[in-house]
Residue, then its C-alpha position, 0 to 999 in steps of 0.5 A: x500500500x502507498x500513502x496518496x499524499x493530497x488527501x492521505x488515502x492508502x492504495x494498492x501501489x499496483x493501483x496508483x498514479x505514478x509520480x517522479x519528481x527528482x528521483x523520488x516517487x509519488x503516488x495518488x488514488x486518482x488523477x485530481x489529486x495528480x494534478x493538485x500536487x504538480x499544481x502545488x509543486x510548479x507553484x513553490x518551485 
């Protein structure tokens, strides 16, 4: 199981949304909460 780190759901690793960003994976139970972290990330970065 992986941690979705938006809404903090638990998933099925198998099942999630893949996310790299400088080497280190993230995952999400869906692809809203993929786009609110890369909105997140362009935003502090």
């Amino acid at each position: 199981m992986v941690k979705d780190e938006i809404c903090n759901t638990y998933i099925p690793e198998d099942e999630a949304l893949k996310e790299v960003r400088n080497g280190q994976a993230h995952y999400f139970c869906s692809e809203e909460c993929r786009k609110k972290f890369l909105s997140s990330k362009n935003k502090a970065g």
